[in-house]
Short mmCIF file of the C-alpha atoms (twelve columns), coordinates in Angstrom:
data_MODEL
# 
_entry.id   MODEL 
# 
loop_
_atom_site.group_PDB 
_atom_site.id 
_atom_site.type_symbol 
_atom_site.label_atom_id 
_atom_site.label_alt_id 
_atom_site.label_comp_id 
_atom_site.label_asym_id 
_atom_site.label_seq_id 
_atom_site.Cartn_x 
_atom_site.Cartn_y 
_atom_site.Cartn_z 
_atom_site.pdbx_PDB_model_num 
ATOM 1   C CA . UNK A 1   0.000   0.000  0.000   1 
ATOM 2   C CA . UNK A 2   1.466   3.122  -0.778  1 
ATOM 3   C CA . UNK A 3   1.724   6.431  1.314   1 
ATOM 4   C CA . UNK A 4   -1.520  8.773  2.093   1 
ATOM 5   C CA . UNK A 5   -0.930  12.171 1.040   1 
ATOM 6   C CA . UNK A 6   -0.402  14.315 4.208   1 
ATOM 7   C CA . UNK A 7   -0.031  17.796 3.323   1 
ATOM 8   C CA . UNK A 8   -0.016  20.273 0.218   1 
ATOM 9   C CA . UNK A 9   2.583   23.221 0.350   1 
ATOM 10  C CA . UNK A 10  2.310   26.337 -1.469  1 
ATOM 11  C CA . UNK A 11  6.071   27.649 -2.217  1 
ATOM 12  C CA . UNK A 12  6.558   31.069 -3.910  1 
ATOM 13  C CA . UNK A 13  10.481  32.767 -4.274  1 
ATOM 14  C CA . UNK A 14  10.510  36.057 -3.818  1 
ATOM 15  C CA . UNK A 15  13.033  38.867 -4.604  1 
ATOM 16  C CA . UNK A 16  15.362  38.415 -1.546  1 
ATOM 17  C CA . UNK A 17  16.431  42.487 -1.930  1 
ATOM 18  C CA . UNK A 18  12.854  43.224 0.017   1 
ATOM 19  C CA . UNK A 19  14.560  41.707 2.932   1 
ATOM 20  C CA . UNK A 20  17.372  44.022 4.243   1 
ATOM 21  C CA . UNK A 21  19.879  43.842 7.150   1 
ATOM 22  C CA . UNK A 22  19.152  40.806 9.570   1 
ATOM 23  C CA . UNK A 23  16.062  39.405 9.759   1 
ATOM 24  C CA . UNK A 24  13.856  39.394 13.175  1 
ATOM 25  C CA . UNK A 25  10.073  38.467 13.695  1 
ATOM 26  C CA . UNK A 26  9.016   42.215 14.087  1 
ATOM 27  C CA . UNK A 27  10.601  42.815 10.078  1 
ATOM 28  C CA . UNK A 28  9.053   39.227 9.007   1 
ATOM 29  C CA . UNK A 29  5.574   40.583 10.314  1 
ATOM 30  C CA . UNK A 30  5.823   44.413 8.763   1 
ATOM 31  C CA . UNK A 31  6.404   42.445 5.429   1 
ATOM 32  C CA . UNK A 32  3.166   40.313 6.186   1 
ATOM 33  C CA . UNK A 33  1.331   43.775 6.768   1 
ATOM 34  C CA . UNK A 34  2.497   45.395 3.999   1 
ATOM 35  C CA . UNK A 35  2.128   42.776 1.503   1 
ATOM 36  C CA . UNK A 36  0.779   39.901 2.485   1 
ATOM 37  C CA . UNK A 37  -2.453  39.983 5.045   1 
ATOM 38  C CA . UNK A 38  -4.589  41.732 2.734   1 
ATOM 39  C CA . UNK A 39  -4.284  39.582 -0.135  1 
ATOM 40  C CA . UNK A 40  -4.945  36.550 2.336   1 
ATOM 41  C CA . UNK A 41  -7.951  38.374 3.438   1 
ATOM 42  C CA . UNK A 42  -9.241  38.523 0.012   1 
ATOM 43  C CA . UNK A 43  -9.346  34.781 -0.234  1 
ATOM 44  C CA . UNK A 44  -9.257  33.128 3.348   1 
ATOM 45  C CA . UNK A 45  -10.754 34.167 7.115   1 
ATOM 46  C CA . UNK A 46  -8.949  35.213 9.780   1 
ATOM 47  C CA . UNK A 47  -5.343  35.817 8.842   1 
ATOM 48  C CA . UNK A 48  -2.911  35.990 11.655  1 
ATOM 49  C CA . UNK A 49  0.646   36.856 11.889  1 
ATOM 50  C CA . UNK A 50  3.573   35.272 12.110  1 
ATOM 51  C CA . UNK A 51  4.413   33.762 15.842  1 
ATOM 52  C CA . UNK A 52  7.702   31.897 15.682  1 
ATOM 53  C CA . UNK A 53  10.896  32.440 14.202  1 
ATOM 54  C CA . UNK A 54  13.179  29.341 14.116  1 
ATOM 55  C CA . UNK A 55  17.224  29.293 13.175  1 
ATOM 56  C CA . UNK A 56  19.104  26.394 11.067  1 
ATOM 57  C CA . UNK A 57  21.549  25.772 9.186   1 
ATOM 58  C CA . UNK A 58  21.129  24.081 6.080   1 
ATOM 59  C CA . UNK A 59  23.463  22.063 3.977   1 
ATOM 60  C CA . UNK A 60  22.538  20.347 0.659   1 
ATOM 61  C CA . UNK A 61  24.500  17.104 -0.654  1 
ATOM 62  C CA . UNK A 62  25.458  15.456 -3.928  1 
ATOM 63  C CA . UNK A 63  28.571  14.069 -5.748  1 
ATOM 64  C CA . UNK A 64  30.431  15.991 -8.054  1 
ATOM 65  C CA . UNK A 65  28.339  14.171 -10.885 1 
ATOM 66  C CA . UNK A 66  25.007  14.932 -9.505  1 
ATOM 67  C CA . UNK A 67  23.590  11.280 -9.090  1 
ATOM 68  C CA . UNK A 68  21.335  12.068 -6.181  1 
ATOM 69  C CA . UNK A 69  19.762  15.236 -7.882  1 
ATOM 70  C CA . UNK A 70  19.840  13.379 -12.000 1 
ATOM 71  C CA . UNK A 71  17.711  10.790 -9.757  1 
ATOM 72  C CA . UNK A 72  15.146  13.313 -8.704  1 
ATOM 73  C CA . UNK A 73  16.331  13.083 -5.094  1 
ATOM 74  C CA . UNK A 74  17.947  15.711 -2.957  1 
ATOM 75  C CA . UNK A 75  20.225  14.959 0.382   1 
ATOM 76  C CA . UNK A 76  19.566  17.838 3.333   1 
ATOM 77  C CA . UNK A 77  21.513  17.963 6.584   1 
ATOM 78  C CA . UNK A 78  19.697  21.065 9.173   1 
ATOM 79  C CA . UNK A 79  21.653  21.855 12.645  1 
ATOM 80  C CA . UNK A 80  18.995  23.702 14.974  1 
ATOM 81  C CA . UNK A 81  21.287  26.727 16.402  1 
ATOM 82  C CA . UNK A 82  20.105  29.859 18.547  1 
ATOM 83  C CA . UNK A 83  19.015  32.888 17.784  1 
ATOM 84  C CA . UNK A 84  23.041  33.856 17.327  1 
ATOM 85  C CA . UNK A 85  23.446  30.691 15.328  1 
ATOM 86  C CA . UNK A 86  25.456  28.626 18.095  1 
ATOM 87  C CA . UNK A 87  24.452  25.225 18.040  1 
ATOM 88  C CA . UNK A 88  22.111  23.108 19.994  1 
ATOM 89  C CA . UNK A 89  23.334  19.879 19.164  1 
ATOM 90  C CA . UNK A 90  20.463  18.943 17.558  1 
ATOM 91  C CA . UNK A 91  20.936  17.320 13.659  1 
ATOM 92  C CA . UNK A 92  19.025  15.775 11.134  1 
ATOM 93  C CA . UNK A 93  19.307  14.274 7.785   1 
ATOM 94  C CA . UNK A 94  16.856  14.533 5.169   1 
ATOM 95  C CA . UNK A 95  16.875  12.010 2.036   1 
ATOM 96  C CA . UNK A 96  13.559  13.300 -0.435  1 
ATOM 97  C CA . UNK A 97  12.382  11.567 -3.679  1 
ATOM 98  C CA . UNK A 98  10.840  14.722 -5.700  1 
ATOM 99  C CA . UNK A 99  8.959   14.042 -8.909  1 
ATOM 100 C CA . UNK A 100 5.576   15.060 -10.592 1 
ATOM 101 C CA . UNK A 101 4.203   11.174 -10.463 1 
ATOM 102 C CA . UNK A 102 2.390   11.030 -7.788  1 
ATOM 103 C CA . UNK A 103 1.975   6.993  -7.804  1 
ATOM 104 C CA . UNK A 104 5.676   6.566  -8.232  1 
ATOM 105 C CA . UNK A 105 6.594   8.641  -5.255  1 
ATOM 106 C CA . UNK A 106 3.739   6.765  -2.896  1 
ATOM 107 C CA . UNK A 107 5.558   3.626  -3.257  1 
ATOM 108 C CA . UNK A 108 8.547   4.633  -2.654  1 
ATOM 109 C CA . UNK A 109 10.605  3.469  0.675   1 
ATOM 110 C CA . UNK A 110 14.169  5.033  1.891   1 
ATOM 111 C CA . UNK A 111 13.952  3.838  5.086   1 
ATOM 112 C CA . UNK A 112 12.124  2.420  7.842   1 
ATOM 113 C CA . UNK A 113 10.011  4.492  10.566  1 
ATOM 114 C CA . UNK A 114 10.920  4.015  14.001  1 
ATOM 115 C CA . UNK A 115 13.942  5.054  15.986  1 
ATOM 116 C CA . UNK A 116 13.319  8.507  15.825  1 
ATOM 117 C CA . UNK A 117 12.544  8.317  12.048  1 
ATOM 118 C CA . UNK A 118 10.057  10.111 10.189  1 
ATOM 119 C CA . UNK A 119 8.798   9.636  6.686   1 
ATOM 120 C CA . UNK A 120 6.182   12.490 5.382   1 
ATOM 121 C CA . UNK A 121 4.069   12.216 1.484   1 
ATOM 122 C CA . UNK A 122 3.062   15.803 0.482   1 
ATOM 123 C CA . UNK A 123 2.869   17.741 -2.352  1 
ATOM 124 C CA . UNK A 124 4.652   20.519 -3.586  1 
ATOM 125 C CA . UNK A 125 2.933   23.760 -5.083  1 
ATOM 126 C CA . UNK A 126 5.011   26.781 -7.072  1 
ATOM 127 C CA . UNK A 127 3.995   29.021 -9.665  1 
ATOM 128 C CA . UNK A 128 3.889   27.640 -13.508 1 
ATOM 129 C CA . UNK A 129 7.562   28.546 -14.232 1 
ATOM 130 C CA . UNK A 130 10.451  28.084 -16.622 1 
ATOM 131 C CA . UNK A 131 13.967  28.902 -16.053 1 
ATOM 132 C CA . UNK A 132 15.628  30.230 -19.656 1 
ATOM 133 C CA . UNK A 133 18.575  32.357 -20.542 1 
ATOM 134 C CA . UNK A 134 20.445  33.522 -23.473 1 
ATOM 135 C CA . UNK A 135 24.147  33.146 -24.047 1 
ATOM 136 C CA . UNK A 136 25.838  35.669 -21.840 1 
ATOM 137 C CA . UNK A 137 22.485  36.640 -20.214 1 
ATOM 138 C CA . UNK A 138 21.187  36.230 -16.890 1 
ATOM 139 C CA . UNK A 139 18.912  33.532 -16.502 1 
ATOM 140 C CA . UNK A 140 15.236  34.513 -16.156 1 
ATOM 141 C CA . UNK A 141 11.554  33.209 -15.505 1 
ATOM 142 C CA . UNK A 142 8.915   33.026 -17.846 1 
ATOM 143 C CA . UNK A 143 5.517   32.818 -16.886 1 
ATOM 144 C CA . UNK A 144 2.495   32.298 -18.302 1 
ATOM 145 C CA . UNK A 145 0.114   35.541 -18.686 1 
ATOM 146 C CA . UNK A 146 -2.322  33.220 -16.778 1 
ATOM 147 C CA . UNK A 147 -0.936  32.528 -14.089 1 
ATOM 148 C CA . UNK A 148 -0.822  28.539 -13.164 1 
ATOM 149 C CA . UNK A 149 1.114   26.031 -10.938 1 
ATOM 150 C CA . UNK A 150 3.050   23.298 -11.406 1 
ATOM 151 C CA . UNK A 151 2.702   20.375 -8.928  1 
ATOM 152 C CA . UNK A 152 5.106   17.858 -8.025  1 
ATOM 153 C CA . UNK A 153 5.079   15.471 -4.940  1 
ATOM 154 C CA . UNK A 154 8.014   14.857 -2.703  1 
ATOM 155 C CA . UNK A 155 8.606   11.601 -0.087  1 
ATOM 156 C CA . UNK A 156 10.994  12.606 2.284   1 
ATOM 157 C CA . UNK A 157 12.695  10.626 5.457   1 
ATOM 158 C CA . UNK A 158 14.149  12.130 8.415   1 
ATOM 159 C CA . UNK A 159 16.849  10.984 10.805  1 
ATOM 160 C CA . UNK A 160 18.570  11.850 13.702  1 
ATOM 161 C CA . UNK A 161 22.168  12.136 13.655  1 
ATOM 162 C CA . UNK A 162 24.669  14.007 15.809  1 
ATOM 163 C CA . UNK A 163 25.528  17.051 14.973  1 
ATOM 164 C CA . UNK A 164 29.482  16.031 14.462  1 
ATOM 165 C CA . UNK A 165 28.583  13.890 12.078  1 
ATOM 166 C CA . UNK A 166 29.810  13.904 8.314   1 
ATOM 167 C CA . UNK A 167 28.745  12.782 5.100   1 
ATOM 168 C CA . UNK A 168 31.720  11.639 2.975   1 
ATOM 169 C CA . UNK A 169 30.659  9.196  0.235   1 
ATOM 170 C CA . UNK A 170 27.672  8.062  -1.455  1 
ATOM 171 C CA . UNK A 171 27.632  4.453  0.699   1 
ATOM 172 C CA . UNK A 172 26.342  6.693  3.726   1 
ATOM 173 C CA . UNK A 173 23.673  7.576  2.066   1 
ATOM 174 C CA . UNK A 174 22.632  4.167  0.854   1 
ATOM 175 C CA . UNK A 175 23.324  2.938  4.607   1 
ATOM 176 C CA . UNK A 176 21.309  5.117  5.999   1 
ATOM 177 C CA . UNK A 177 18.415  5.442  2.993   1 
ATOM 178 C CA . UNK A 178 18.321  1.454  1.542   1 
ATOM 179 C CA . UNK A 179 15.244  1.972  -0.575  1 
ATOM 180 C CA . UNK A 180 17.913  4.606  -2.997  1 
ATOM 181 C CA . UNK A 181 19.635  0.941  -4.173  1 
ATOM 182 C CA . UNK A 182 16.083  0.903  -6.004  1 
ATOM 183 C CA . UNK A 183 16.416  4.417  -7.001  1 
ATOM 184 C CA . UNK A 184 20.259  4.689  -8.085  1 
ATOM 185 C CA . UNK A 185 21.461  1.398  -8.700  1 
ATOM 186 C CA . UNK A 186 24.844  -0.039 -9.185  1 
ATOM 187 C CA . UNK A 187 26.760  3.476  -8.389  1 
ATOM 188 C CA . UNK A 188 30.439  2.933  -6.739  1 
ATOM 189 C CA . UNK A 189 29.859  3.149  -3.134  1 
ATOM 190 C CA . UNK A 190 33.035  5.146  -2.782  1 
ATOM 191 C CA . UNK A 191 31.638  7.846  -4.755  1 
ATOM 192 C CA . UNK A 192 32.434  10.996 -2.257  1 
ATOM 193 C CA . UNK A 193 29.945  13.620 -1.372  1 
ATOM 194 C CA . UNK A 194 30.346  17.243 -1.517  1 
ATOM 195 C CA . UNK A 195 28.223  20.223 0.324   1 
ATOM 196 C CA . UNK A 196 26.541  23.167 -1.626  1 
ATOM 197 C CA . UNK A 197 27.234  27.033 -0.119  1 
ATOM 198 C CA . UNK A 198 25.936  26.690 4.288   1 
ATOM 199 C CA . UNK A 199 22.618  28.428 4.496   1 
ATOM 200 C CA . UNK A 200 21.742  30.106 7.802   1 
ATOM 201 C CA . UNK A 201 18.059  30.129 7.933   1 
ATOM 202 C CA . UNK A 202 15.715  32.687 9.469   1 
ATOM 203 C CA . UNK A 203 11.958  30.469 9.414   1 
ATOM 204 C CA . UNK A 204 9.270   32.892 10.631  1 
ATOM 205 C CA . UNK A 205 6.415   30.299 11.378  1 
ATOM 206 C CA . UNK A 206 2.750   29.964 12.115  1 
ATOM 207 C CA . UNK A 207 1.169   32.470 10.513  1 
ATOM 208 C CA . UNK A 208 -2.140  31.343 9.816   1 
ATOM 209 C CA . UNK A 209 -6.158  31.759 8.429   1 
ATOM 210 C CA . UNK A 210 -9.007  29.307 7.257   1 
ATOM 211 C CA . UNK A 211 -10.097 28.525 4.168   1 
ATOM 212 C CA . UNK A 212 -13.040 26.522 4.400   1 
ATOM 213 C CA . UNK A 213 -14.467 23.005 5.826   1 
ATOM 214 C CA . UNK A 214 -11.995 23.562 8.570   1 
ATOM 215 C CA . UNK A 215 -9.064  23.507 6.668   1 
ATOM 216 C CA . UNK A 216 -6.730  26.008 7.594   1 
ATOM 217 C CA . UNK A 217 -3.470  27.283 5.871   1 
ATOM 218 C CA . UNK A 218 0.161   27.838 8.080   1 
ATOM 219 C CA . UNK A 219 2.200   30.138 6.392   1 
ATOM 220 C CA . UNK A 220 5.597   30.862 6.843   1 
ATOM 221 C CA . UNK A 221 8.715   33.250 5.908   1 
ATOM 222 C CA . UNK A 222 12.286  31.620 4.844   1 
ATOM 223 C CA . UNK A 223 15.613  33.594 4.387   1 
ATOM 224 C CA . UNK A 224 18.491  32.193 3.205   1 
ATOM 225 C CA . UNK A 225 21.701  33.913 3.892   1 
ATOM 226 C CA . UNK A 226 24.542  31.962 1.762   1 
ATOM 227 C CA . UNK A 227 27.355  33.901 3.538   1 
ATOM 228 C CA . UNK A 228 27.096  35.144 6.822   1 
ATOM 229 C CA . UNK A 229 24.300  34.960 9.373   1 
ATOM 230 C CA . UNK A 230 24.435  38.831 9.869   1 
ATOM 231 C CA . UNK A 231 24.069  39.308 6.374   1 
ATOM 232 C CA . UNK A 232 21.344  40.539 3.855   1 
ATOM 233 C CA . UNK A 233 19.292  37.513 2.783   1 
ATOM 234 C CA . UNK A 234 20.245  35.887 -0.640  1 
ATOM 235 C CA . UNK A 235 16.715  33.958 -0.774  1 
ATOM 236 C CA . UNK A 236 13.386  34.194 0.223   1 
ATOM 237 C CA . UNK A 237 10.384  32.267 0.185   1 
ATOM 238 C CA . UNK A 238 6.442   32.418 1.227   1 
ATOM 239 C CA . UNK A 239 5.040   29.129 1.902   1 
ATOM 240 C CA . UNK A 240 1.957   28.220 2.903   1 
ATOM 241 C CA . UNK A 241 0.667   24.085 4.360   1 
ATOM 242 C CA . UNK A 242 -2.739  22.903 4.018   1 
ATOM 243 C CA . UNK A 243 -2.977  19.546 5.928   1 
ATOM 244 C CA . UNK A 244 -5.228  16.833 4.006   1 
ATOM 245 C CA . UNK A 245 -7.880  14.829 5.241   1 
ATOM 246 C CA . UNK A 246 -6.505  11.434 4.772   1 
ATOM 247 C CA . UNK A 247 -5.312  11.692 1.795   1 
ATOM 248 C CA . UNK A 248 -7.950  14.408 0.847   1 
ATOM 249 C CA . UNK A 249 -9.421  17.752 0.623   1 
ATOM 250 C CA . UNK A 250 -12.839 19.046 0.162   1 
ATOM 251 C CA . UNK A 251 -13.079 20.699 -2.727  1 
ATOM 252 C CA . UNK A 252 -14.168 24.229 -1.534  1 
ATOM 253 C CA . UNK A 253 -11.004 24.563 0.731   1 
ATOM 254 C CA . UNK A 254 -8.856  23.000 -2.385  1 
ATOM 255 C CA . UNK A 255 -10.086 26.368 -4.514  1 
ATOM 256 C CA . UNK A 256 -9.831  28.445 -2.076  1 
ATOM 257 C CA . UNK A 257 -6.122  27.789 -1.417  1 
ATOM 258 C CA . UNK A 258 -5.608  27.216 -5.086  1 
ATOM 259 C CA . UNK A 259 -7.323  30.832 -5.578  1 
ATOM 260 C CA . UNK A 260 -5.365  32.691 -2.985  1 
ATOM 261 C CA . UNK A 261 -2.061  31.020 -4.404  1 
ATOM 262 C CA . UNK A 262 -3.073  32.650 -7.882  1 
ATOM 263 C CA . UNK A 263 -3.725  36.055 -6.134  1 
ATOM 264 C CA . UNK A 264 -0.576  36.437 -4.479  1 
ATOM 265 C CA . UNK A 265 1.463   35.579 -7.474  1 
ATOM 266 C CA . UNK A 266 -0.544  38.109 -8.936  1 
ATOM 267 C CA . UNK A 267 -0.738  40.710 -6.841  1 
ATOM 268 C CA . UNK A 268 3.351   40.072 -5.414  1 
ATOM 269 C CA . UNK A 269 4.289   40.042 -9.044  1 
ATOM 270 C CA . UNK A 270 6.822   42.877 -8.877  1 
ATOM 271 C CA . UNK A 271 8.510   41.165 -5.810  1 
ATOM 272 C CA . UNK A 272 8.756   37.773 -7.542  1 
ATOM 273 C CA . UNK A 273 12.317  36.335 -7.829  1 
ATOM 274 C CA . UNK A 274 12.691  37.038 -11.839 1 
ATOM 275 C CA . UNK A 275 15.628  34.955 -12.116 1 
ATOM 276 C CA . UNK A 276 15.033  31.494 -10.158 1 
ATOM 277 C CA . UNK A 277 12.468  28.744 -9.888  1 
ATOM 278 C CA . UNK A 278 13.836  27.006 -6.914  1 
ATOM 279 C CA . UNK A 279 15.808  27.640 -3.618  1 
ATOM 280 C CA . UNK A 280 16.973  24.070 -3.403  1 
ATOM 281 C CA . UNK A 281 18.867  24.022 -6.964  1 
ATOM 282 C CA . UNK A 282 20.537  27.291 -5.755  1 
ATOM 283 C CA . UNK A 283 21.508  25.445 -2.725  1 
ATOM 284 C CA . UNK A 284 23.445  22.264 -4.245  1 
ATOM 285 C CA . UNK A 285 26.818  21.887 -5.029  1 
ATOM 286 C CA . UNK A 286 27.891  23.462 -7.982  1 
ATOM 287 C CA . UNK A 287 26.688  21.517 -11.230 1 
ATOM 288 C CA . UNK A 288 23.777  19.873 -9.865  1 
ATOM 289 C CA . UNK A 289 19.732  21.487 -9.839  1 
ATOM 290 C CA . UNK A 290 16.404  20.544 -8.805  1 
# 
C-alpha cells in the first residue's frame, strides 16, 4: 500500500532584496502587513501573523556528478542553532524523492520508521515557471500571462544524527536510505559527497487563516543567507501548508487555497524572484539542480 498524502505546500520565491539587514520576527511581520495579510484576506478568514521564528543551518548534498539530484532526489543535513546561530546539538538528515508522479513517489521506501525516524508524502505547489537564458544573459523566468502552478510530490525521510557527524561518500547515504539501491542502482559506493554554499536560515512560522471546511493554511517566511548569518538575505520564500484529510481535501477549501495562491502571485508580481524557480537548486553543489 502506498503512502496517504499528508499535506499540500504552497512555495513562492521572492526577490530576496525586500529583505534588508538581519532578519527578526518584528521585520518578518511588517512584510506580512504590507504585503501579504490583505491579499490573504481577500481569499481566506482570519489571517494571523507570524508567531515563531526558528534558526538552522542548512546544507545540501550530492557528488560531483550529480547522481542524487539526475535521480530526482535531494540529500539535506539542518543543525537547529540559537538565535546567534550557536548550536544546539540537535541534527538531522533529510533524504527526499521529488517528482511530478504522484503513484511513483507513494511507493517509494528510503527507510524504515521508528527510531526517531520520520517519513512524510506531500505535495509541492510553485507558480507555472520556466527557467531560460540567453548566451551571456542572466537567466530569467517566464511565466504564463495566466498565471498557473506546477505540482510535483516529494517523499521525504528524516533521521537523527549528531551534529558532528559527516557525510563523505555516497555508501552513507545508501546505509542510511536502503530503498535509494532501487532508485540509483549499481553506483560505486566510494563515490564521495560534496556540500553546496551553508545556508543560515531565518523560518518565521505559524502564521495562519481558514479557508473553508476547517481547513486552515500555516504560512511561513524563509531567508536564506549563503554567507554570513548577519548578512542581507540571498533567498526568500512564502510558503503556505494545508494539511489533508486522509489523503484528501474538500473541494471548496482546495479552490480556495488554489485561488489565494493565484492572487498572491498576482498581486506580489513585482517582488517575484525574476531569475530562479527554486531555492533548493541554488543550494546544491555546484553543477547539480532541482
Amino acid at each position: 500500500m502506498g503512502h496517504v498524502l499528508a499535506a499540500r505546500e504552497y512555495k513562492l520565491l521572492l526577490k530576496s532584496s525586500e529583505f534588508r539587514a538581519r532578519p527578526t520576527l518584528q521585520t518578518a511581520n511588517d512584510f506580512w502587513t504590507s504585503r501579504v495579510q490583505s491579499v490573504v484576506a481577500l481569499i481566506a478568514n482570519d489571517p494571523e501573523p507570524f508567531d515563531e521564528a526558528v534558526h538552522r543551518v542548512i546544507r545540501f548534498w550530492d557528488t560531483s556528478d550529480g547522481i542524487l539530484s539526475r535521480n530526482d532526489l535531494i540529500l539535506r543535513t539542518r543543525e537547529e542553532v540559537d538565535e546567534n546561530f550557536v548550536s544546539t546539538g540537535k541534527s538531522e538528515m533529510t533524504l527526499k524523492l521529488r517528482m511530478p508522479d504522484q503513484f511513483v513517489v507513494a511507493s517509494t521506501f528510503l527507510a524504515a520508521n521508528g527510531n526517531g525516524n520520520e517519513t512524510k508524502f506531500e505535495e509541492d505547489i510553485g507558480p507555472l515557471e520556466i527557467a531560460a537564458s540567453r548566451a551571456g544573459e542572466k537567466t530569467q523566468v517566464i511565466v504564463p500571462v495566466k498565471r498557473s502552478t506546477r505540482n510535483r510530490f516529494s517523499l521525504s525521510t528524516t533521521m537523527k544524527i549528531n551534529s558532528q557527524q559527516r557525510l563523505t561518500r555516497l555508501a552513507d547515504v545508501l546505509q542510511a536510505f536502503p530503498g535509494v539501491k532501487e532508485i540509483v542502482p549499481n553506483q560505486t559506493l566510494g563515490a564521495s559527497l560534496n556540500s553546496g554554499p551553508i545556508n543560515y536560515e531565518y523560518a518565521f512560522k505559524k502564521g495562519k487563516a481558514e479557508f473553508a471546511n476547517n481547513i486552515g493554511a500555516k504560512f511561513t517566511l524563509s531567508l536564506w543567507c549563503f554567507h554570513s548569518p548577519i548578512g542581507d538575505p540571498d533567498l526568500a520564500e512564502l510558503s503556505y501548508t494545508c494539511k489533508t484529510r486522509n489523503g484528501g481535501m474538500p473541494g471548496k477549501a482546495a479552490r480556495k487555497a488554489y485561488d489565494l495562491f493565484i492572487e498572491l502571485q498576482n498581486r506580489l508580481g513585482d517582488i517575484i524572484d525574476p531569475e530562479n524557480t527554486s531555492k533548493t537548486a541554488l543550494a546544491l553543489p555546484k553543477g547539480c539542480g532541482s
